[in-house]
DSSP file (Angstrom, degrees, kcal/mol; ACC not computed):
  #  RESIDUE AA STRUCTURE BP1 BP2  ACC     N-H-->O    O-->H-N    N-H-->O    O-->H-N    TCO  KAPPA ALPHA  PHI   PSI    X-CA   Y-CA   Z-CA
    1    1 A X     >        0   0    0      0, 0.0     4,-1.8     0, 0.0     5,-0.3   0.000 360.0 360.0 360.0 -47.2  113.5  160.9   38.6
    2    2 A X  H  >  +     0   0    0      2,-0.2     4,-2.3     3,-0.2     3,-0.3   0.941 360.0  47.6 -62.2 -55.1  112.5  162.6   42.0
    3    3 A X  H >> S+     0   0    0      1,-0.2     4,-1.7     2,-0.2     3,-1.0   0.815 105.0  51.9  -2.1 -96.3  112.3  158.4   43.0
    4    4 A X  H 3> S+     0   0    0      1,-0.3     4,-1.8     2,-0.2    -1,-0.2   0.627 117.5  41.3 -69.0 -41.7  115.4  157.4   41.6
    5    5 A X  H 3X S+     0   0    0     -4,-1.8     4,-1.5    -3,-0.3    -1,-0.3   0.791 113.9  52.3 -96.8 -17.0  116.9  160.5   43.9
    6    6 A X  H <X S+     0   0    0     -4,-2.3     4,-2.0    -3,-1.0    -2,-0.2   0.942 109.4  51.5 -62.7 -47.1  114.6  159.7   47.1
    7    7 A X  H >X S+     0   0    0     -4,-1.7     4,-2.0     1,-0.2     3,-0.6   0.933 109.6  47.2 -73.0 -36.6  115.8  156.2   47.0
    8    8 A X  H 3X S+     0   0    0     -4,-1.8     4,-1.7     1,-0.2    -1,-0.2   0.913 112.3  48.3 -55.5 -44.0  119.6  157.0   46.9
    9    9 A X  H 3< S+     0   0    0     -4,-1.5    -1,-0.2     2,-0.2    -2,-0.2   0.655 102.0  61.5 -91.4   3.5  119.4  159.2   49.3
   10   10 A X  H <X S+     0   0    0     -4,-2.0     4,-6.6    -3,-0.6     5,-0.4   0.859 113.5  42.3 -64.1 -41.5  117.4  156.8   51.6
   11   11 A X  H  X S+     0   0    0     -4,-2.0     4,-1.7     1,-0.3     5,-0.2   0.896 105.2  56.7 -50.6 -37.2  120.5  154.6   51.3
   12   12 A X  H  < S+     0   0    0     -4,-1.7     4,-0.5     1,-0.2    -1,-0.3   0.661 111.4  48.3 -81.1 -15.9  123.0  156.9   51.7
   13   13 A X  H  > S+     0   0    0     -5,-0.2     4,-6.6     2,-0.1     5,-0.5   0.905 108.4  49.0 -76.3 -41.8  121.2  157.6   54.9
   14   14 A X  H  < S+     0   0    0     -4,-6.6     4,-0.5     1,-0.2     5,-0.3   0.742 114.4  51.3 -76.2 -11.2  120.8  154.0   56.2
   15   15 A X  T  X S+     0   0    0     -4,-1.7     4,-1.3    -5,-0.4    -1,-0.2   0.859 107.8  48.2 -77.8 -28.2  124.7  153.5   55.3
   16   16 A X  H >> S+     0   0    0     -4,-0.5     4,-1.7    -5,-0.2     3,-0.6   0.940 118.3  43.4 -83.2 -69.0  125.8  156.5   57.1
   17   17 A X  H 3X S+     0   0    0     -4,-6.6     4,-1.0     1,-0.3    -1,-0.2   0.959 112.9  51.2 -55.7 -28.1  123.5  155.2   60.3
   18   18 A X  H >4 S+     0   0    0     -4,-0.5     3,-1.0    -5,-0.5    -1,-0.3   0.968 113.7  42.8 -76.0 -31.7  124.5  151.9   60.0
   19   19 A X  H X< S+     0   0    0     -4,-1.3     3,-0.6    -3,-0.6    -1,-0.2   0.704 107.4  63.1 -69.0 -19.9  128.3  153.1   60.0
   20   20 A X  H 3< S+     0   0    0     -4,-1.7    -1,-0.2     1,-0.1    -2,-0.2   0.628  96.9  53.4 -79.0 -43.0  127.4  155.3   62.6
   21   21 A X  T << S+     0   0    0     -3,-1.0    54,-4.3    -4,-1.0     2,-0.4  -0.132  87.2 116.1-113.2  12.9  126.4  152.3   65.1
   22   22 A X  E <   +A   74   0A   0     -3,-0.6     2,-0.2    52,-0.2    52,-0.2  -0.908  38.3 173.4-113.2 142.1  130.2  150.3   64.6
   23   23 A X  E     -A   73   0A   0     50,-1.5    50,-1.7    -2,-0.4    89,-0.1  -0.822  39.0-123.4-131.8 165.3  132.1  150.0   67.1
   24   24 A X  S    S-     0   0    0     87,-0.4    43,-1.7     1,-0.3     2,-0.4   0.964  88.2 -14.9 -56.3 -84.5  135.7  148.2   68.4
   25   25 A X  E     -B   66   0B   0     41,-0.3    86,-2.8    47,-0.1    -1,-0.3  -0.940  63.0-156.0-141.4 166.6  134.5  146.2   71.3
   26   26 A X  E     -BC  65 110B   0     39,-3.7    39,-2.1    -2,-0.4     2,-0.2  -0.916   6.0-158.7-147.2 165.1  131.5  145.9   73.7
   27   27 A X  E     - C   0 109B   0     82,-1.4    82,-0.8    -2,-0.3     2,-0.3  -0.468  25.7-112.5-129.2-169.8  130.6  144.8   76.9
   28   28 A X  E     - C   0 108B   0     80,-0.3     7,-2.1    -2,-0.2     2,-0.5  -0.908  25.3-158.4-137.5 126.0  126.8  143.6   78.5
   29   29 A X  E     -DC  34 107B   0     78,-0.9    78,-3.3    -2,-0.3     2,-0.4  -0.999   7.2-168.2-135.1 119.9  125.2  145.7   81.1
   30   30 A X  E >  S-DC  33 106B   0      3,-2.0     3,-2.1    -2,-0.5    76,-0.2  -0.987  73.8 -20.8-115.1 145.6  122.8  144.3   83.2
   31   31 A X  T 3  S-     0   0    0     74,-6.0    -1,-0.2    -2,-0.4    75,-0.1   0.977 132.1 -51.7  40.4  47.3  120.6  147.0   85.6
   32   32 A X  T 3  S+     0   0    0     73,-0.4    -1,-0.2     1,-0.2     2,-0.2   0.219 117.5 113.5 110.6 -41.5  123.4  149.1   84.9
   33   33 A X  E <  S-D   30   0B   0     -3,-2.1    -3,-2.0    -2,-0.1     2,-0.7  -0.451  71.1 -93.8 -93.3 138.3  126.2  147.0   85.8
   34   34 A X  E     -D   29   0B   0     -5,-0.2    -5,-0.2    -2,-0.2     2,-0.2  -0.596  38.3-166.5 -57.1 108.4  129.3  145.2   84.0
   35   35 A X    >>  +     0   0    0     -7,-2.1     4,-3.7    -2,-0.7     3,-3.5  -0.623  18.4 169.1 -87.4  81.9  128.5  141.4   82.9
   36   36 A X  H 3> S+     0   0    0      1,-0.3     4,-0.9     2,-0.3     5,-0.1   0.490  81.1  49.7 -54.8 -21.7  131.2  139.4   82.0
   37   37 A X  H 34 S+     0   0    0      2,-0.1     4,-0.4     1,-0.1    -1,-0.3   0.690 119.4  41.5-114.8  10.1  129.5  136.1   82.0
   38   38 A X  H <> S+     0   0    0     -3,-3.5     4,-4.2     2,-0.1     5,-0.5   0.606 111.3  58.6 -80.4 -41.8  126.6  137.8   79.7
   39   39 A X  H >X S+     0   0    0     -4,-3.7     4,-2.8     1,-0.2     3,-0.5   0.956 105.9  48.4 -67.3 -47.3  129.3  139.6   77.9
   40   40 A X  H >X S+     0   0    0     -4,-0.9     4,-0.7     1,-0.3     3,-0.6   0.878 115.4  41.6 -40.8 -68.8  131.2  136.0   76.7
   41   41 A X  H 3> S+     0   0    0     -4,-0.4     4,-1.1     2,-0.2     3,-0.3   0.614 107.7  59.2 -73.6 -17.5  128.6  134.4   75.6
   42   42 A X  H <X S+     0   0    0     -4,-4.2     4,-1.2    -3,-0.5    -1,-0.2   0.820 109.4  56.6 -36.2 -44.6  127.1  137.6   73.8
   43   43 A X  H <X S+     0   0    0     -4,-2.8     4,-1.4    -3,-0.6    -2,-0.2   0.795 104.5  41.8 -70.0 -25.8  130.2  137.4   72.1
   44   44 A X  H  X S+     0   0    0     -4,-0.7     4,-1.9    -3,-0.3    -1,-0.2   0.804 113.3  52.0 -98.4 -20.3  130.2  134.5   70.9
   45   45 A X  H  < S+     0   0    0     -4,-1.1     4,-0.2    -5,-0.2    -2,-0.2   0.625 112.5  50.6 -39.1 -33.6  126.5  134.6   69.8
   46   46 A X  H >< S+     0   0    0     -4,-1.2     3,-1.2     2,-0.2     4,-0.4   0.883 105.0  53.5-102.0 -78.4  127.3  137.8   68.1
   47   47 A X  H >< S+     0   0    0     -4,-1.4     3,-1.1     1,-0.3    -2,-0.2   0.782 110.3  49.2 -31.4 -44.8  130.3  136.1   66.3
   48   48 A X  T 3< S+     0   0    0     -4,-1.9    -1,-0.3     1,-0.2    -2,-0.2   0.947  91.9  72.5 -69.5 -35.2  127.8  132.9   64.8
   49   49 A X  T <  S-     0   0    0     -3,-1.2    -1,-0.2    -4,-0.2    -2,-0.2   0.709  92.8-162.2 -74.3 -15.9  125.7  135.1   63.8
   50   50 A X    <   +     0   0    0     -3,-1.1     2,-0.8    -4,-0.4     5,-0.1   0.944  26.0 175.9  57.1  44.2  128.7  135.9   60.8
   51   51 A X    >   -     0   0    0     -5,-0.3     2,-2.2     3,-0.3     3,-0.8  -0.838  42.3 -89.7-117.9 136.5  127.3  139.3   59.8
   52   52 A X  T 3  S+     0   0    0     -2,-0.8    -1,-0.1     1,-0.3     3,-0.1  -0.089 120.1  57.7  33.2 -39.2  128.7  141.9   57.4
   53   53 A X  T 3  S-     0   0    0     -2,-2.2    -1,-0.3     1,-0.3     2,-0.2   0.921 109.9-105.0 -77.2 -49.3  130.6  143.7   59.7
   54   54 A X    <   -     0   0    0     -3,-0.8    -1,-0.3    17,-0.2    -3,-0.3  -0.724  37.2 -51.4 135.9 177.2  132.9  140.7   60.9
   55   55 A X        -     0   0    0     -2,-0.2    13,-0.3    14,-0.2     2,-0.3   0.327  41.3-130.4 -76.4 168.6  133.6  138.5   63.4
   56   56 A X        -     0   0    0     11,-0.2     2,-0.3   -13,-0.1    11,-0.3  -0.896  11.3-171.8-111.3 160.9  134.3  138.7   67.3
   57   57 A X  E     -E   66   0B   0      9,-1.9     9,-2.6    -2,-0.3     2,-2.0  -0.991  27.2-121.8-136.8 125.5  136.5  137.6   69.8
   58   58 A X  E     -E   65   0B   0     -2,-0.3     7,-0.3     7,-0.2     5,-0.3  -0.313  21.7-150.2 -63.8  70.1  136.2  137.8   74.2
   59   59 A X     >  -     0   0    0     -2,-2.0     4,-2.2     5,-0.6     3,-0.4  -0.182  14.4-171.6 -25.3  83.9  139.1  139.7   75.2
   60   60 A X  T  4 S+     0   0    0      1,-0.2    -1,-0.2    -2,-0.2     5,-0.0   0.747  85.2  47.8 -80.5 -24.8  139.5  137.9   78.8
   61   61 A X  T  4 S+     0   0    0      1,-0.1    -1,-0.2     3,-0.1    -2,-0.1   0.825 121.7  33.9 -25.6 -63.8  142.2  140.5   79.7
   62   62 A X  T  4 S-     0   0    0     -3,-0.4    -2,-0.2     2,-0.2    -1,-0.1   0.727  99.2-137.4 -89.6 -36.3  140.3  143.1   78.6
   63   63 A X  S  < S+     0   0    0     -4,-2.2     2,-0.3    -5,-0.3    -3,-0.2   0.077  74.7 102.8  99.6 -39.4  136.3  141.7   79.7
   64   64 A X  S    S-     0   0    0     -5,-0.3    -5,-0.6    -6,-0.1     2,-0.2  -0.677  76.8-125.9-104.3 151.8  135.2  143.0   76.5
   65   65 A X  E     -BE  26  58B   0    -39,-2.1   -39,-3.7    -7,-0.3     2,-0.4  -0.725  33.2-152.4 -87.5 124.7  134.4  141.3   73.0
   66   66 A X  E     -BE  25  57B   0     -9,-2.6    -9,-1.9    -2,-0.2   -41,-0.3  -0.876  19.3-102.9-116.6 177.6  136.3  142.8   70.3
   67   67 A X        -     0   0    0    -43,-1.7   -11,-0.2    -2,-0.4     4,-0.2  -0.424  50.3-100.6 -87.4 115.6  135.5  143.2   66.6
   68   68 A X    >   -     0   0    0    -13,-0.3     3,-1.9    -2,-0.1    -1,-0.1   0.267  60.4 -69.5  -0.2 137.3  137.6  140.5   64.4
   69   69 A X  T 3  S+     0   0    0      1,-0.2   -14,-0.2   -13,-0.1     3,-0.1  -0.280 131.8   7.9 -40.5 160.0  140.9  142.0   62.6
   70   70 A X  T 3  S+     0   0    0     -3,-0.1    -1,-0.2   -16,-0.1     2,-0.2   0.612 122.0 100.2  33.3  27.1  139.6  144.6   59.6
   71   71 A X    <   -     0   0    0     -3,-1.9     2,-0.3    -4,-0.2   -17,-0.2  -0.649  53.7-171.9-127.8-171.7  135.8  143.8   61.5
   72   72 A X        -     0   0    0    -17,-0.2     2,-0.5    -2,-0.2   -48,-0.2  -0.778  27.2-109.2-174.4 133.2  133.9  146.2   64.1
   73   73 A X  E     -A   23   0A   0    -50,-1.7   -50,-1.5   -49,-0.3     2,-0.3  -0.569  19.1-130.3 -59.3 101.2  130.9  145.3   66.0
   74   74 A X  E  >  -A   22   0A   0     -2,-0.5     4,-2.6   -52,-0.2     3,-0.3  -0.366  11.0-157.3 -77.6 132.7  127.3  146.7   65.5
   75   75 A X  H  > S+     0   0    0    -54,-4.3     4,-2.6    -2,-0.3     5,-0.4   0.958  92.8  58.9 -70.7 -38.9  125.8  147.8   68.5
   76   76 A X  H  > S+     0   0    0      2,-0.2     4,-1.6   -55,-0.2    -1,-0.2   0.824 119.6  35.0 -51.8 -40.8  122.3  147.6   67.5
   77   77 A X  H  4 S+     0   0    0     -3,-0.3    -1,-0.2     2,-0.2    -2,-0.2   0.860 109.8  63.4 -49.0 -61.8  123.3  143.8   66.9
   78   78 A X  H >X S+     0   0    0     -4,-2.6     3,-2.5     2,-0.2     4,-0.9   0.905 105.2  44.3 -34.1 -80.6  125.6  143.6   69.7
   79   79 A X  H 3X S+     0   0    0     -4,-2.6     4,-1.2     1,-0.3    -2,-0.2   0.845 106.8  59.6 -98.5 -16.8  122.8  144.3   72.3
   80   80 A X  H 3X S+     0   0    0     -4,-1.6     4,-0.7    -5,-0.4    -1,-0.3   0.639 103.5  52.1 -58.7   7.2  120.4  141.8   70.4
   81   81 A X  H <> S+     0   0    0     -3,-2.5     4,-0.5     2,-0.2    -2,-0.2   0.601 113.1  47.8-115.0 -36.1  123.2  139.0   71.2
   82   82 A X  H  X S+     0   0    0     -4,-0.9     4,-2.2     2,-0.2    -3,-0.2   0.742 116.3  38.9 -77.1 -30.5  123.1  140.2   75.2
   83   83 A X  H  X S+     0   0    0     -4,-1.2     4,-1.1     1,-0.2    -2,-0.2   0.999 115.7  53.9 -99.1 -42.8  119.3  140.2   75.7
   84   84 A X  H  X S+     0   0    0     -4,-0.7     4,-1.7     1,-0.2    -1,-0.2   0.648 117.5  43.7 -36.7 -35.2  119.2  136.6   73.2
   85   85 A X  H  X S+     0   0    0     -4,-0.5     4,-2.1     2,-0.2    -1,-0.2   0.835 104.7  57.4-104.5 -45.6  121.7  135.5   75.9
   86   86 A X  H  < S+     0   0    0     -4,-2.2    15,-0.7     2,-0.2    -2,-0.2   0.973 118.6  37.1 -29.4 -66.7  119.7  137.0   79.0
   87   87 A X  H  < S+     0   0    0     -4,-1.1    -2,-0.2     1,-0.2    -3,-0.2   0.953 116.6  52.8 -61.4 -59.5  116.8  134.6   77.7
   88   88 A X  H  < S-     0   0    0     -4,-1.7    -1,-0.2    -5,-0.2     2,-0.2   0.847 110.8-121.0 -34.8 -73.7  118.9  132.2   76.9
   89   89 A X     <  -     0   0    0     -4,-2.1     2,-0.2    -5,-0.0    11,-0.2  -0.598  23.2-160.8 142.0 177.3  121.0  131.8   80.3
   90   90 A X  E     -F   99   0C   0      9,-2.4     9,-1.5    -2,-0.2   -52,-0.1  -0.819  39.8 -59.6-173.9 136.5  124.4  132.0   81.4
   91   91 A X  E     -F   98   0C   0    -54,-0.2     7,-0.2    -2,-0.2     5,-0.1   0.254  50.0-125.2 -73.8 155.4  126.6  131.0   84.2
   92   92 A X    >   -     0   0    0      5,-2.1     3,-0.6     2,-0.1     5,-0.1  -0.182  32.0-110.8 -80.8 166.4  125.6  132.2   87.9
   93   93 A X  T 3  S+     0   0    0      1,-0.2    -1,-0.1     2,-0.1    -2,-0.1   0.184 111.7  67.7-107.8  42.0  128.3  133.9   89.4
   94   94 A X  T 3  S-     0   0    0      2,-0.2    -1,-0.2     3,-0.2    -2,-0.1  -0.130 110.5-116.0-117.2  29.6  129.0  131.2   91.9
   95   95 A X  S <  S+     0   0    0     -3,-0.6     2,-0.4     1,-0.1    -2,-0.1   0.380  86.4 107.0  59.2  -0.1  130.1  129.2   89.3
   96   96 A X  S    S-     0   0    0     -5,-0.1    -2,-0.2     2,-0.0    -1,-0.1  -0.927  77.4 -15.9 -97.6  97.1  126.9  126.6   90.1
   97   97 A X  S    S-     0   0    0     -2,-0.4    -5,-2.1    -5,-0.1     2,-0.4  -0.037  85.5 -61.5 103.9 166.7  123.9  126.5   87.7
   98   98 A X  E     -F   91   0C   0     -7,-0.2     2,-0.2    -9,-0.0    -7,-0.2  -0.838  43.1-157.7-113.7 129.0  122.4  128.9   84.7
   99   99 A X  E     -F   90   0C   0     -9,-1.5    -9,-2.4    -2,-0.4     2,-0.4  -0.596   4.0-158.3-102.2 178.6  121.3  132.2   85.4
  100  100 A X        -     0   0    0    -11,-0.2     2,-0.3    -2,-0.2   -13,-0.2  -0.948   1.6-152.2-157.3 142.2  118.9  134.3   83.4
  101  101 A X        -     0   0    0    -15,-0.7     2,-0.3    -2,-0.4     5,-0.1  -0.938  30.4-107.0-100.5 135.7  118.3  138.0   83.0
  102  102 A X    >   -     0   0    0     -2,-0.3     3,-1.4     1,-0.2     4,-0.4  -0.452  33.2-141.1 -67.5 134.9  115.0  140.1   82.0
  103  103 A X  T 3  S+     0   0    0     -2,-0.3    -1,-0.2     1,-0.2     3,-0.1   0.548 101.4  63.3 -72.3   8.0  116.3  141.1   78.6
  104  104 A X  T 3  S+     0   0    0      1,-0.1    -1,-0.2     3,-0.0    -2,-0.1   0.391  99.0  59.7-100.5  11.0  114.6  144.7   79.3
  105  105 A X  S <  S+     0   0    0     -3,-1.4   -74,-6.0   -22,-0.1   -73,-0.4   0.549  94.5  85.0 -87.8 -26.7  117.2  144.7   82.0
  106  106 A X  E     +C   30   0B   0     -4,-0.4     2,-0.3   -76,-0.2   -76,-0.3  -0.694  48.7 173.8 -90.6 135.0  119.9  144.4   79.7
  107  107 A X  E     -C   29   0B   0    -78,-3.3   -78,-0.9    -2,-0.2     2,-0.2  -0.941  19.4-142.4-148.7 112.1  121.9  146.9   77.6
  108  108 A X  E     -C   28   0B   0     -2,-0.3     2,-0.3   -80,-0.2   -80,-0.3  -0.634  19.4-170.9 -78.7 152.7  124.7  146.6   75.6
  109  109 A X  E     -C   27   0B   0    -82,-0.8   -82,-1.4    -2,-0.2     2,-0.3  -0.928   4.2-172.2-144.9 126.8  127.4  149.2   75.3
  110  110 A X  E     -C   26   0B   0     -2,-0.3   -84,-0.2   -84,-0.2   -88,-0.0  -0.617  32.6-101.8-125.9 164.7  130.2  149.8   73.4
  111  111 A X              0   0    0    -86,-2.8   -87,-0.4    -2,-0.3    -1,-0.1  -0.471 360.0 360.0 -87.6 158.7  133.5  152.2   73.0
  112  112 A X              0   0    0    -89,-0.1    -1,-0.2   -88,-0.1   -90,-0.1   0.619 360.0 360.0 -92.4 360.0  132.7  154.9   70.2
């Protein structure tokens, strides 16, 4: 019985943290700094990936990927889709050639 009540309330924890870590929309920080041509393609990286939470969209107005209608973005997710996109590459910001970031360099951040 003492199981049965451990294991429920392990869930009930890891729902609450995972609920805990969704957010509207999020941007890509590298060293600190806003990246916009990390943060598009995070978003759409984030978005294939089709997980539990919903979908994304790049806001281009806005800079920032937001969370699908009725979806919200997991940050924990979210900044594995910016450092997968560091490695990856992404366009320089002279518009010429693929740039690349150290993914420990990288941070995602999102509005609570």
């Amino acid at each position: 019985m003492q199981l049965i009540s451990s294991l429920c309330l392990s869930l009930a924890f890891l729902a609450v943290s995972v609920r805990g870590d969704l957010h509207p929309d999020c941007v890509c920080n590298n060293d600190g700094t806003y990246n916009w041509r990390l943060t598009i393609k995070a978003c759409t990286e984030y978005n294939n990936k089709a997980y539990q939470w919903g979908g994304s969209t790049y806001n281009t107005p806005t800079g920032r990927c937001d969370a699908a209608a009725n979806s919200q973005i997991a940050g924990k997710e979210w900044e594995a889709a910016c450092k997968a996109i560091a490695q990856q590459g992404f366009q320089c910001v002279d518009g010429q050639g693929t740039c690349f970031a150290e993914p420990d360099s990288v941070r995602g951040s999102c509005s609570k």
